[in-house]
C-alpha atoms as a printed R data frame, in Angstrom:
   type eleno elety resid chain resno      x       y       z
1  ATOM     1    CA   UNK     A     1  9.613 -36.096   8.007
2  ATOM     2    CA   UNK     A     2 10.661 -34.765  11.513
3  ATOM     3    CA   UNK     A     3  7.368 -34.631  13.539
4  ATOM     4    CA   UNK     A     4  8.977 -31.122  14.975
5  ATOM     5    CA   UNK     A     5  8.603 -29.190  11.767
6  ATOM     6    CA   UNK     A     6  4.570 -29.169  12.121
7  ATOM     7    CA   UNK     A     7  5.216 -27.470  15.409
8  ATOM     8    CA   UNK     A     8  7.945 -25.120  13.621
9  ATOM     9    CA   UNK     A     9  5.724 -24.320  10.733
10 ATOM    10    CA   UNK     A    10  2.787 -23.053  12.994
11 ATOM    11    CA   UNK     A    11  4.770 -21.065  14.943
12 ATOM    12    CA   UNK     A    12  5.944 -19.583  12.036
13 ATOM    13    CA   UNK     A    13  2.194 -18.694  11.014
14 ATOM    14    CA   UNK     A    14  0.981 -17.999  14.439
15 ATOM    15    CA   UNK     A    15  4.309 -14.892  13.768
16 ATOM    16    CA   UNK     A    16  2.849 -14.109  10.411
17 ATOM    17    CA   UNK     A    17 -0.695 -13.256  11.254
18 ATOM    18    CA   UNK     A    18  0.609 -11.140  14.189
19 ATOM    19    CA   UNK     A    19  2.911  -9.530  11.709
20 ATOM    20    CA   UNK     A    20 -0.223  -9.046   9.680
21 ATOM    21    CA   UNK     A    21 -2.239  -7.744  11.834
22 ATOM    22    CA   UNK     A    22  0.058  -5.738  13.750
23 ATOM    23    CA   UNK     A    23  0.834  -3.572  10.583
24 ATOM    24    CA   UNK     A    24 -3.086  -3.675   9.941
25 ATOM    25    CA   UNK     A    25 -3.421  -1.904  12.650
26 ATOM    26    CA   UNK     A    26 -0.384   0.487  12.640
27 ATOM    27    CA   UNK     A    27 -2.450   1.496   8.919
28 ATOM    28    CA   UNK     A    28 -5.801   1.929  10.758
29 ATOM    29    CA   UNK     A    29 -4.008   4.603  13.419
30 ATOM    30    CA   UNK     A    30 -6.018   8.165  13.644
31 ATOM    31    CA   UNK     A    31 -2.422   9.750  13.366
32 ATOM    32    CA   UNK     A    32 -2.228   8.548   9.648
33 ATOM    33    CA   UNK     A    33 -5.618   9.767   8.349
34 ATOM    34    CA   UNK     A    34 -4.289  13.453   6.996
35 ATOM    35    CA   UNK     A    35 -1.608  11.604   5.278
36 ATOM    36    CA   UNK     A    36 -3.945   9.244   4.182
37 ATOM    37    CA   UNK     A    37 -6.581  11.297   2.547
38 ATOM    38    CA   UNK     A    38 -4.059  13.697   0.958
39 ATOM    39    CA   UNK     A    39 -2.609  10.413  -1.050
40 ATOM    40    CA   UNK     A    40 -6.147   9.307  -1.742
41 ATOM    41    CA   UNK     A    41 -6.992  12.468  -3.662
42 ATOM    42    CA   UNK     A    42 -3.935  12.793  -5.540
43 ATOM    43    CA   UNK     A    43 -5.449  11.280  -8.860
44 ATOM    44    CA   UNK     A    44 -8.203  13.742  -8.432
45 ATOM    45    CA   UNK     A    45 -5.632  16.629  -8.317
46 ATOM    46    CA   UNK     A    46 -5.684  18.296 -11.867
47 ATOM    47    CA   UNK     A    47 -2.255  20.206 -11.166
48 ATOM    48    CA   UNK     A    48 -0.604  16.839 -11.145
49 ATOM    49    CA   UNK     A    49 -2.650  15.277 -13.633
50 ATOM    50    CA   UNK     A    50 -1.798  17.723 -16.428
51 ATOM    51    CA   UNK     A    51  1.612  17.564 -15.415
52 ATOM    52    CA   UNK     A    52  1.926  14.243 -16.204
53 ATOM    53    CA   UNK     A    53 -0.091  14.555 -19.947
54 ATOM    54    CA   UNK     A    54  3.183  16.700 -20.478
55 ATOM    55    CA   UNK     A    55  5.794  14.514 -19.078
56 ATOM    56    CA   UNK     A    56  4.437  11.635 -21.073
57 ATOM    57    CA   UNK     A    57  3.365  12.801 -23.774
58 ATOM    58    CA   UNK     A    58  0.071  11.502 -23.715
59 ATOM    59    CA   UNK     A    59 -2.925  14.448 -25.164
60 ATOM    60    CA   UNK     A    60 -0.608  15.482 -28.117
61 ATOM    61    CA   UNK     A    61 -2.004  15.901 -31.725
62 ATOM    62    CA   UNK     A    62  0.291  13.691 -33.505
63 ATOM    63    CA   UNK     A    63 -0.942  14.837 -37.545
C-alpha cells in the first residue's frame, strides 16, 4: 500500500472532527435556544398529542 494514503486518511479525520465539532457548536449557539426548547416540549403539548390519537387511530374502542 502507498505510504501516502496514511497521510491522506488523517487528513481526512483531522476534516471530520472539525466538521464535528464545528456543527457541535453551531447547536450549542444562544440564538437557537427558543427554537430549541419549543421542539423539546412538543411531546408534552396535549393539543398535538390528541391530534395525533385521531390521525392514527390509536384510543378507539374497537368492540
Amino acid at each position: 500500500m502507498n505510504p501516502i494514503w496514511g497521510h491522506l486518511i488523517g487528513v481526512f479525520i483531522v476534516v471530520l472532527m472539525l466538521v464535528f465539532l464545528g456543527i457541535w457548536a453551531w447547536a450549542w449557539l444562544p440564538s437557537h435556544k427558543r427554537s430549541f426548547s419549543a421542539l423539546a416540549r412538543l411531546p408534552m403539548d396535549d393539543r398535538d398529542a390528541s391530534a395525533a390519537i385521531v390521525i392514527t387511530g390509536r384510543g378507539e374502542d374497537r368492540t
